[in-house]
matplotlib code that plots the C-alpha trace (Angstrom):
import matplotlib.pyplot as plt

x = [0.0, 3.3, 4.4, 1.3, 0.7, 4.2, 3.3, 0.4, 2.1, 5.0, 2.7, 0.6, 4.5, 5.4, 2.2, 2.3, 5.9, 6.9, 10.4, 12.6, 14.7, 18.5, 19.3, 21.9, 19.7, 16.6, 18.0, 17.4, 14.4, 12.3, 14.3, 14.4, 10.7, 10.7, 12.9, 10.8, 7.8, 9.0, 9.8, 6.5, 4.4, 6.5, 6.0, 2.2, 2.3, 4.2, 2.1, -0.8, 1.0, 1.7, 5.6, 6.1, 9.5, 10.2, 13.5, 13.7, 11.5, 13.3, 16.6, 14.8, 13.5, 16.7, 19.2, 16.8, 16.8, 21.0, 21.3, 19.1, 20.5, 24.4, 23.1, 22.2, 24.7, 27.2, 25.5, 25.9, 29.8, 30.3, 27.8, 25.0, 22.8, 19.6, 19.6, 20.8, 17.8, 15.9, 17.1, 16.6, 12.5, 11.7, 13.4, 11.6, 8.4, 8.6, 8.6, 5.8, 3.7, 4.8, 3.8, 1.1, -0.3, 0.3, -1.2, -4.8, -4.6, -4.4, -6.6, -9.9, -8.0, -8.4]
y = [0.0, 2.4, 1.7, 2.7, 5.8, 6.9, 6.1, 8.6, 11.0, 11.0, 11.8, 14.4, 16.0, 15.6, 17.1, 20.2, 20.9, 19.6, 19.4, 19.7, 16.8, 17.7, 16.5, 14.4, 12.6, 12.1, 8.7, 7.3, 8.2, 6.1, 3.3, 3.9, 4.5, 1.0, -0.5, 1.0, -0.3, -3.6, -3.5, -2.3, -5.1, -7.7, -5.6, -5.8, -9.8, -10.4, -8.8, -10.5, -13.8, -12.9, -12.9, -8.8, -8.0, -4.1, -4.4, -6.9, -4.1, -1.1, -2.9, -4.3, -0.9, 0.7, -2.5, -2.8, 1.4, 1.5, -1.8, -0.7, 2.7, 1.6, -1.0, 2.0, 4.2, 1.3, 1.1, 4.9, 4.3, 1.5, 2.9, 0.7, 3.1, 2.3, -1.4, -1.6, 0.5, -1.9, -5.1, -3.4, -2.2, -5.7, -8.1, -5.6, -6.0, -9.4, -9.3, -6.7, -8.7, -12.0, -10.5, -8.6, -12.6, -13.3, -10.7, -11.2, -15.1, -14.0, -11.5, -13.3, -16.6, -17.6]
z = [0.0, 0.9, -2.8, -4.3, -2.2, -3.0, -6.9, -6.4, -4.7, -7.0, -10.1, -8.0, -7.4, -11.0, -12.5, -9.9, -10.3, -13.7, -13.4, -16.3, -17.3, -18.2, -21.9, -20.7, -18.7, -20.9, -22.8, -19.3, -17.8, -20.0, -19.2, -15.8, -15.5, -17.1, -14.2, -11.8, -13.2, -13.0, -9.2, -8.6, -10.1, -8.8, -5.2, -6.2, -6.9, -3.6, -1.7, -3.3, -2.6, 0.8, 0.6, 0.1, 2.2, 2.0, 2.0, -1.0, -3.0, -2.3, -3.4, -6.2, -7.2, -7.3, -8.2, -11.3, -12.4, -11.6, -13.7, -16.3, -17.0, -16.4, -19.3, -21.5, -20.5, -21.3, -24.5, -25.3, -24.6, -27.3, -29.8, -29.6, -27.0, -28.7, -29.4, -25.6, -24.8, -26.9, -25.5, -21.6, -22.8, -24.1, -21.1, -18.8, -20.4, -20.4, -16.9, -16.0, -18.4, -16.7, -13.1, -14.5, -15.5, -12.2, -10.7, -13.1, -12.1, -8.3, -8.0, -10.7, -9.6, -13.7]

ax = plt.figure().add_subplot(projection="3d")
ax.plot(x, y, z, "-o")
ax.set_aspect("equal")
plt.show()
């Protein structure tokens, strides 16, 4: 319930104050939005299987944003920034979707 809260209250934050992202930084934010995603829907299926452990989603959250943009910033460095990018999007959504099954077979137990 934290994680959600802090999901509204982020966007609430976002919409009031709309920051501006640095251009050096905006090849990573959609990935990193990405990675965060992913943390939060396997949060939401632990919880829903009764195993949630904060600590495990908060360094799930930010093991899986750090990894994702050192993969694209890695990528950037040898050339190959958006097929990296690529490769990070599609593993990711593999997951959420995989969790996001889960979650659907959980909750209208289907």
């Amino acid at each position: 319930m934290i994680a959600v809260i802090g999901l509204i209250l982020g966007i609430v934050l976002g919409l009031v104050f709309s920051p501006d992202v640095p251009p050096e930084l905006q090849p990573y934010l959609p990935i990193a939005v990405v990675a965060a995603l992913d943390a939060l829907f396997g949060g939401i299926r632990a919880q829903l299987e009764g195993t949630f452990v904060d600590r495990v989603f908060i360094t799930s959250f930010l093991s899986n944003v750090l990894v994702a943009a050192l993969l694209v910033f890695l990528g950037d460095q040898l050339g190959v920034g958006t097929q990296l990018s690529t490769a990070v999007v599609v593993v990711l959504g593999i997951r959420i979707f995989s969790n996001a099954a889960s979650i659907r077979r959980i909750v209208f137990k289907a």
